[in-house]
C-alpha positions in Angstrom: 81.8 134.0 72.6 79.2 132.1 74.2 77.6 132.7 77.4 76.5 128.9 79.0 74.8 129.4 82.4 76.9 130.8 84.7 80.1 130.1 83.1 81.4 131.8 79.9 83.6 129.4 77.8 86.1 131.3 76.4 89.2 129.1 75.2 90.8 126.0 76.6 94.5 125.0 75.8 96.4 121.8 74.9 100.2 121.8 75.2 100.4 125.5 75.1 98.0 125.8 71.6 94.9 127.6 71.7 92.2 127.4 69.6 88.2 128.4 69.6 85.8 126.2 71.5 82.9 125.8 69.1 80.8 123.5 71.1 77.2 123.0 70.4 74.7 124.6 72.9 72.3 122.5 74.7 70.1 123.8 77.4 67.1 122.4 79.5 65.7 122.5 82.9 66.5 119.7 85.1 64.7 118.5 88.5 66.3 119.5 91.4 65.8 115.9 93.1 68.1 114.7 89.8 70.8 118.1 90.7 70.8 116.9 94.0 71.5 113.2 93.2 74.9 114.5 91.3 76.6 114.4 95.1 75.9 111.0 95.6 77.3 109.7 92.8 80.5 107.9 92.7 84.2 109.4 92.0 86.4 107.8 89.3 90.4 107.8 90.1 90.8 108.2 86.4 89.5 111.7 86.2 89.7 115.0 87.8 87.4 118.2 87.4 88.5 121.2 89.7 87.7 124.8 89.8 90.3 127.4 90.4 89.0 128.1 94.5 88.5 124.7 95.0 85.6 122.5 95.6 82.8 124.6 97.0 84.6 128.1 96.1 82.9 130.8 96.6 82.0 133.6 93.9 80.7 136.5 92.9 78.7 137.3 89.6 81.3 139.2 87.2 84.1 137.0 88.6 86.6 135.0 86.7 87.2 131.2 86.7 88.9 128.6 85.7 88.1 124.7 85.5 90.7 122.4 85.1 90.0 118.7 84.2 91.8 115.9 82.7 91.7 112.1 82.8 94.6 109.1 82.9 92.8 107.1 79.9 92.2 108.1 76.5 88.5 108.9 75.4 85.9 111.5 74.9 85.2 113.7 77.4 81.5 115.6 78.4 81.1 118.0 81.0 77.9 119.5 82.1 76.9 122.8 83.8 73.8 123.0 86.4 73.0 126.2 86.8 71.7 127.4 90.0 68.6 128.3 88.4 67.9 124.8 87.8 69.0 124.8 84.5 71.3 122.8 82.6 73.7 123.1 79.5 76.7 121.0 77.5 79.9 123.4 77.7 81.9 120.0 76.3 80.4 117.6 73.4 82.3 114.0 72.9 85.8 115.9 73.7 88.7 113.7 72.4 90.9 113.6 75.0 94.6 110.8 76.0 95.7 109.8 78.3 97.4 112.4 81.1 96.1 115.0 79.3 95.3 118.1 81.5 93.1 121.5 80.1 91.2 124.1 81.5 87.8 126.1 80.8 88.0 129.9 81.0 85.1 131.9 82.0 83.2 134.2 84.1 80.6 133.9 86.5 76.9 134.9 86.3 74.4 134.7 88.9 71.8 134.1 90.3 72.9 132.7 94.2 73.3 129.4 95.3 75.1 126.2 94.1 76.6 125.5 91.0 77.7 121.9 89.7 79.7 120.6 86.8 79.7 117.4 86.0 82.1 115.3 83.8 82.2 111.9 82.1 84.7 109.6 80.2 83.3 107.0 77.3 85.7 105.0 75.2 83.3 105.8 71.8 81.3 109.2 71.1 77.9 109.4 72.6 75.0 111.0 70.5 73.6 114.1 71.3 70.2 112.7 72.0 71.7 110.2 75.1 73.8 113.5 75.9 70.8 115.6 76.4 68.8 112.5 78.5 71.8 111.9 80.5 72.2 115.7 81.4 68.8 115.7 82.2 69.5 112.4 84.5 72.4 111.9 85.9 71.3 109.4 88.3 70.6 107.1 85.2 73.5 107.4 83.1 74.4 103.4 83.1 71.0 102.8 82.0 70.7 105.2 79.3 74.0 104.3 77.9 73.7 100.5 78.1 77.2 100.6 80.1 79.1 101.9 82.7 81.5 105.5 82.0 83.4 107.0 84.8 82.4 110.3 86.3 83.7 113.2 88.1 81.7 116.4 89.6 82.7 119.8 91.3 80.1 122.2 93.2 80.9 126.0 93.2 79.2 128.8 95.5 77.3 132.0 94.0 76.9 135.0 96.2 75.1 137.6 94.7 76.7 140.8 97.0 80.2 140.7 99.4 78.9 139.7 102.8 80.7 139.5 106.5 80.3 135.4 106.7 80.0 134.0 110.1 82.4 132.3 111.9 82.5 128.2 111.8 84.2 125.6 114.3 85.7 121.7 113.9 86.1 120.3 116.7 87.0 116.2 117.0 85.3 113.9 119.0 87.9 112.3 122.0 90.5 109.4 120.3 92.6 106.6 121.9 96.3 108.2 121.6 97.9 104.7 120.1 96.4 102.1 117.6 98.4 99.2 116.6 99.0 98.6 112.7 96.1 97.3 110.7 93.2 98.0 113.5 90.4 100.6 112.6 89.6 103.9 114.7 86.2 106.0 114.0 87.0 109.5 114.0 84.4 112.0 114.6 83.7 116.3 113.9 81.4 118.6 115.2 80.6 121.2 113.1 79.1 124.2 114.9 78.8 128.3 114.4 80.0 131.2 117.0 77.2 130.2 119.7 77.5 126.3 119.6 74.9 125.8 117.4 75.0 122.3 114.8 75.5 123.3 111.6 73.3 120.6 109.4 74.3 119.2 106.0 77.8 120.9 105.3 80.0 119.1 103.4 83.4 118.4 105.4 86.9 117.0 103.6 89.1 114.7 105.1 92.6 114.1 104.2 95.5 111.7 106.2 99.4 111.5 106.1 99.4 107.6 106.7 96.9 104.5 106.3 93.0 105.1 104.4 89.6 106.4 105.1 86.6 104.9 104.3 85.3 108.1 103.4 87.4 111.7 101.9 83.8 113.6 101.7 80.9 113.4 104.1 78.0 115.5 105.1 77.2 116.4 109.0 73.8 115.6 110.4 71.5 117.6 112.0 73.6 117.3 115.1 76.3 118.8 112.8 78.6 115.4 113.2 80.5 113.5 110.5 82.2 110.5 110.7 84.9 108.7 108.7 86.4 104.9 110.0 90.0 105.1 109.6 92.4 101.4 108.9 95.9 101.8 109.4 98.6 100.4 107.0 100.6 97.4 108.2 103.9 99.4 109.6 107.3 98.2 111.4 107.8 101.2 113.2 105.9 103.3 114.9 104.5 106.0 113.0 102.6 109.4 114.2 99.8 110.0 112.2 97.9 113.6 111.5 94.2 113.5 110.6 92.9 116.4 109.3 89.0 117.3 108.6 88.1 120.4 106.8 84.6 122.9 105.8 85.5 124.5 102.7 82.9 127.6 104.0 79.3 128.3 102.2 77.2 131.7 101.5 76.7 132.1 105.4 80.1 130.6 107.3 83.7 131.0 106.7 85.6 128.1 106.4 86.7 126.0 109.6 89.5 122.9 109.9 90.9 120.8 112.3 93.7 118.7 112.8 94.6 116.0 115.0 97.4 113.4 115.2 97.7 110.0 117.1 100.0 107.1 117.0 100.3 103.8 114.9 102.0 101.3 116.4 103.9 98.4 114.7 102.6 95.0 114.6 104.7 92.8 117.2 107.4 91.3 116.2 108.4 87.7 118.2 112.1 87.8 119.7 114.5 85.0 121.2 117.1 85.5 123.6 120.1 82.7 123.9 122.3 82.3 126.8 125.6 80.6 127.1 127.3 79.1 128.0 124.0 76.7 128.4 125.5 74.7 131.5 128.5 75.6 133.7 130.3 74.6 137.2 132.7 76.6 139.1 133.9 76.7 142.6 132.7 78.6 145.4 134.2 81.9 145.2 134.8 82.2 141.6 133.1 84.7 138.9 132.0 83.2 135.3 131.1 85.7 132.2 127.6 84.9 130.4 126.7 86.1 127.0 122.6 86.9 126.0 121.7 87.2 122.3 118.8 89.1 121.5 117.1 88.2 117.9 114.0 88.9 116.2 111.8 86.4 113.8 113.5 87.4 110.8 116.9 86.7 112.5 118.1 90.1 112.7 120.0 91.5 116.0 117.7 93.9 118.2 119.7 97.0 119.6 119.7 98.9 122.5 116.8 96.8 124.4 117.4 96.0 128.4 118.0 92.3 129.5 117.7 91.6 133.0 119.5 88.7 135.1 118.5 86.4 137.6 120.4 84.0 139.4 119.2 81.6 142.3 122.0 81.0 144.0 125.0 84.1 143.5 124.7 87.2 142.2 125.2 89.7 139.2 127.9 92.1 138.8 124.9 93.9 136.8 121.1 93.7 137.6 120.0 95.1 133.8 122.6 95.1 131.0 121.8 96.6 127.3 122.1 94.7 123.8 124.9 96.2 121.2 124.7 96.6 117.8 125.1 93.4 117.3 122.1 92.1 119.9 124.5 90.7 122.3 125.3 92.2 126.3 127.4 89.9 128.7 127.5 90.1 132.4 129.3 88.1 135.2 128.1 86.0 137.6 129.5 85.7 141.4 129.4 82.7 143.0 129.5 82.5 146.6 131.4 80.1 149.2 129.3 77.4 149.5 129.0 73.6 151.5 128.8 70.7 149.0 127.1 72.0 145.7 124.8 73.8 144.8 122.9 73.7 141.8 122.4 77.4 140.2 119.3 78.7 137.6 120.4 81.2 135.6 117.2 83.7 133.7 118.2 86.1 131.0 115.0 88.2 130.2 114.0 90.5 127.5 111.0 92.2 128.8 109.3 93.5 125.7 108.8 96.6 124.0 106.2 98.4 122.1 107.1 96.7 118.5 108.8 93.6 120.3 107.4 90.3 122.4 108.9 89.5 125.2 111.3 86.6 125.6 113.8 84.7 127.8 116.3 82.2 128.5 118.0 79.5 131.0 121.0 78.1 132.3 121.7 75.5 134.5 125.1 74.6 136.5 126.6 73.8 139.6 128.6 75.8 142.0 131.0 73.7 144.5 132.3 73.4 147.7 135.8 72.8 148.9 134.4 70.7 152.5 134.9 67.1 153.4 131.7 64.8 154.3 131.8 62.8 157.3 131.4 59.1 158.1 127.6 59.8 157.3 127.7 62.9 155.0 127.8 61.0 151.6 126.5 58.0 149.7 127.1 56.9 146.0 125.6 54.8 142.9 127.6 55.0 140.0 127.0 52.7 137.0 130.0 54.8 135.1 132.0 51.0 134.9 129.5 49.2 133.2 128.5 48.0 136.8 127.2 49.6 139.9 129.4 50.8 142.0 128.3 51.8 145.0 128.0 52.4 148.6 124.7 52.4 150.0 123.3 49.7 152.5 120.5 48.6 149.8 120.8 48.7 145.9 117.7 47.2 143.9 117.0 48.1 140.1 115.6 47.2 136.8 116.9 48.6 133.9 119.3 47.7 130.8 123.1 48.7 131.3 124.1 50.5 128.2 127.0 52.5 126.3 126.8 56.0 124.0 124.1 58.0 126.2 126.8 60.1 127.9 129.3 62.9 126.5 132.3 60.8 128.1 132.5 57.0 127.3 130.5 56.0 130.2 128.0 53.7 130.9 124.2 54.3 132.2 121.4 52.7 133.3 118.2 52.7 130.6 115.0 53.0 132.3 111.1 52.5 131.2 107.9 52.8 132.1 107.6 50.7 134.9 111.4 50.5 135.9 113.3 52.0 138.8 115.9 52.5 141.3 115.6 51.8 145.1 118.8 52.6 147.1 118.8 52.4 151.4 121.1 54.3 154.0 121.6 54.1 157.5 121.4 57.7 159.8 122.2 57.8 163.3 121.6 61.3 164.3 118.8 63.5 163.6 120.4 65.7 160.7 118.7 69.2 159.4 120.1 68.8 155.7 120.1 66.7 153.1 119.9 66.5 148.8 119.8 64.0 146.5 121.5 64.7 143.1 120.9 62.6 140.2 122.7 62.6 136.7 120.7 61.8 134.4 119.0 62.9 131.0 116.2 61.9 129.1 115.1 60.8 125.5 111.5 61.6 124.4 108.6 62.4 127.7 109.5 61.2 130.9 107.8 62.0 134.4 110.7 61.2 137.3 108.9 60.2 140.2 111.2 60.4 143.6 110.3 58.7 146.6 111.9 58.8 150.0 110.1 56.7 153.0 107.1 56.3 150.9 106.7 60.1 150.8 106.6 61.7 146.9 109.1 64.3 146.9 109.4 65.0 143.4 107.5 64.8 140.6 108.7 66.6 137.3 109.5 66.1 133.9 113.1 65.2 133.1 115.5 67.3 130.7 116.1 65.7 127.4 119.9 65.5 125.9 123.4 63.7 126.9 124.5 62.9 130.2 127.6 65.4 131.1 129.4 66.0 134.2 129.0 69.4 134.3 124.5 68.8 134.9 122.9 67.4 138.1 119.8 67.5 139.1 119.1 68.3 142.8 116.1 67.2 145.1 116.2 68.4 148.9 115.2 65.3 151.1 115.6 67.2 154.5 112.0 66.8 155.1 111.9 63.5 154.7 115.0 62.4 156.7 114.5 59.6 159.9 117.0 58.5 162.3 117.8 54.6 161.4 117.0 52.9 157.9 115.8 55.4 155.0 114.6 54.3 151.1 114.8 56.0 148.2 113.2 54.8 145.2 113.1 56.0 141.3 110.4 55.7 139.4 109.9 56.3 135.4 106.7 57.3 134.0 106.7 57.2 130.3 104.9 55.6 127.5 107.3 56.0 125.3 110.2 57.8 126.4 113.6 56.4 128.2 115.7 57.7 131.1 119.3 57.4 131.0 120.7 57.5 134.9 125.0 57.3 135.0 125.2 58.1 138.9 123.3 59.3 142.4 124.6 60.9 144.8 122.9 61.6 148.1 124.3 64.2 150.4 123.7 65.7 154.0 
């Protein structure tokens, strides 16, 4: 047997068969400006190299150990001990080793105190002893020695010469937001401190997390005894709690200290629709009507157990807030009061949001109708339903094309442009306090309606697109504009390139 450095190689196994380990000794000082580089270098995936206590386990001289290494490629392996004398030897010479292969060194521990590093590397053809011994001697320089890259793994130890009370050590995390939506970053920092507050400097500290990546799984603290790591979170459809956890694996002088802390990921928002019917009603004062919302998200699928809220201008709900089923649907019922002439009723169905979910909503449009008579002077009428007007107001005056197939009955309307309009007159001989002005009418493509009464602009909005149908009026108030005597109300399109299709006006007071 063989004493190398501090460690005594004693036998290593493969598949349960032992066999002697008759490795060729190599041993030379090495710089401790080259020992110290050995931290900084970087980590392959493909290999691991870990003593029995873990990385930076603490021993004592007499003490039994165990490194473990393998690696997920085939080649031949070299591992290197530096001493904590500043020495350093070979315990493993151009090693063939396969893929997934997984052995361990036997030894025991010699003096004298400090730091003790191994250090392993993985070439696809046998190195020569001379490159061995210069590489050893330089790890820092290994790619130019060799001419090519290799991938490398290292593992650091602790010597204690004597058993000794350590002193306490402390983690404590820096303040984080409680939620962080999926892909965003969050820098997480430790404190690293002893009994009385004091930094602790240069102490390595290991991270590990449940969900997402680190930028970083090892660091050092500063003289201020912080370390930092920047954390990304994975891309995640639900929300997902998240546990952070920073650890000091303890030294000569402090026992070893961890933390822990945990915040939320939240899923990336998800864009939802919400679909009423039915889309356009009318019903009597007095009656009740049943309305359906569908709640969907992008992808189409139903959402579940999310509030819907409903809002009516003219009526009201049997239910202010219903819920969605499994199937993303909730109905409620609408009341519609007693009410003079008609009244033209918005309906809003509203999904307010959630934490995964954008908010969305939804309208309907209908009228709600009265069972009164007009007087002399309570109604006037242009209807082009006959392929002609029909009508009874004073004064009649338009341009626009009569035409067929614009309606959902067989009806006829009359096709406005840009620059075309309607201009009916009526006759009031009292003062009167109310007064509307419904038009049906739909529109194909962008058009502005422009409504005029006296010369005054009452209305100015753009016009719904789709089919003329019964069941749809739109309603102006005109109150405001009312005189006793001769009144004018004129229709104006505005549209480059879209057409209005009126069937019939109504005006009512």
């Amino acid at each position: 047997m063989k004493k190398l450095g501090g460690v005594l190689i004693l036998v290593f196994f493969l598949v349960g068969i032992s066999s002697e380990v008759g490795a060729q000794t190599f041993e030379f000082g090495v710089s401790s400006s080259e020992v110290s580089r050995i931290d900084s270098l970087p980590l392959s995936p493909f290999l691991f190299l870990l003593p029995d206590k873990g990385e930076w386990g603490l021993y004592y001289p007499g003490e039994n150990i165990v490194l473990q290494y393998g690696s997920s490629k085939d080649g031949y392996v070299s591992i290197f001990d530096y001493t904590t004398d500043g020495r350093a030897r070979i315990i493993k010479n151009n090693e063939l080793i396969v893929e997934e292969a997984q052995r361990k060194i036997y030894g025991v521990v010699s003096g004298p105190e400090g730091v003790e590093r191994f250090l392993m590397i993985l070439s696809d053809r046998i190195i020569p002893d001379r490159l061995l011994v210069e590489i050893m001697k330089n790890p820092s320089q290994i790619e130019r020695i060799l001419g090519y890259s290799v991938p490398l793994h290292y593992c650091r130890i602790q010597i204690a010469t004597k058993e000794r009370e350590l002193s306490p050590s402390f983690i404590s995390f820096d303040q984080i937001p409680g939620e962080i939506p999926a892909g965003g970053k969050l820098k997480v920092r430790v404190f690293l401190s002893d009994g009385e507050g004091n930094a602790l400097f240069n102490r390595p500290i290991y991270w590990e997390v449940n969900q997402g990546t680190l930028d970083n799984y090892e660091t050092y603290t500063s003289t201020s005894g912080m370390a930092e790591v920047w954390y990304s979170a994975p891309s995640l459809t639900e929300s997902t709690d998240v546990k952070l956890k920073a650890r000091f694996p303890g030294d000569m002088v402090y026992q070893e200290a961890q933390g822990e802390l945990s915040f939320l990921v939240n899923p990336e928002k998800i864009q939802t629709t919400i679909t009423l019917t039915p889309k356009s009603f009318q019903i009597a004062g007095g009656e009740v009507l049943d309305f359906q919302a569908e709640l969907r998200d992008l992808r189409g699928e139903p959402v579940e157990g999310r509030s819907v809220r409903w809002k009516t201008s003219v009526g009201s709900w049997e239910k202010e807030i219903t819920y969605t089923n499994s199937a993303g649907t909730t109905t409620n019922r609408l009341y519609a009061p007693q009410v003079v002439g008609q009244e033209m009723v918005e309906i809003k169905a509203s999904f307010a949001g959630a934490r995964n979910l954008l908010p969305s909503e939804d309208y309907a449009y209908g009228t709600i109708s009265g069972l009164e008579t007009y007087s002399k002077e309570g109604l006037y009428f242009l209807d082009f339903t006959s392929g002609e007007p029909y009508t009874n107001f004073n004064h009649l005056t338009y341009r626009g094309e009569l035409l067929s197939g614009y309606a959902a009955n067989p009806a006829r309307v009359l096709s406005l442009q840009e620059g075309e309009f309607v201009e009916v007159g009526f006759f009031l001989s009292q003062p009167l306090h109310f007064g509307a002005l419904y038009l049906w009418g739909k529109a194909q493509g962008d058009v502005f309606l422009k409504i005029f009464l006296n010369d005054q602009l009452i209305f100015s909005g753009r016009a719904v697109e789709g089919r003329v149908t019964p069941a749809e009026a739109q309603m102006v108030y005109i109150a405001d504009y009312l005189k006793l005597g001769n009144n004018l109300v004129r229709i104006e399109i505005d549209s480059y390139s879209g057409i209005y299709y009126l069937q019939r006006l109504l005006a009512v007071f």
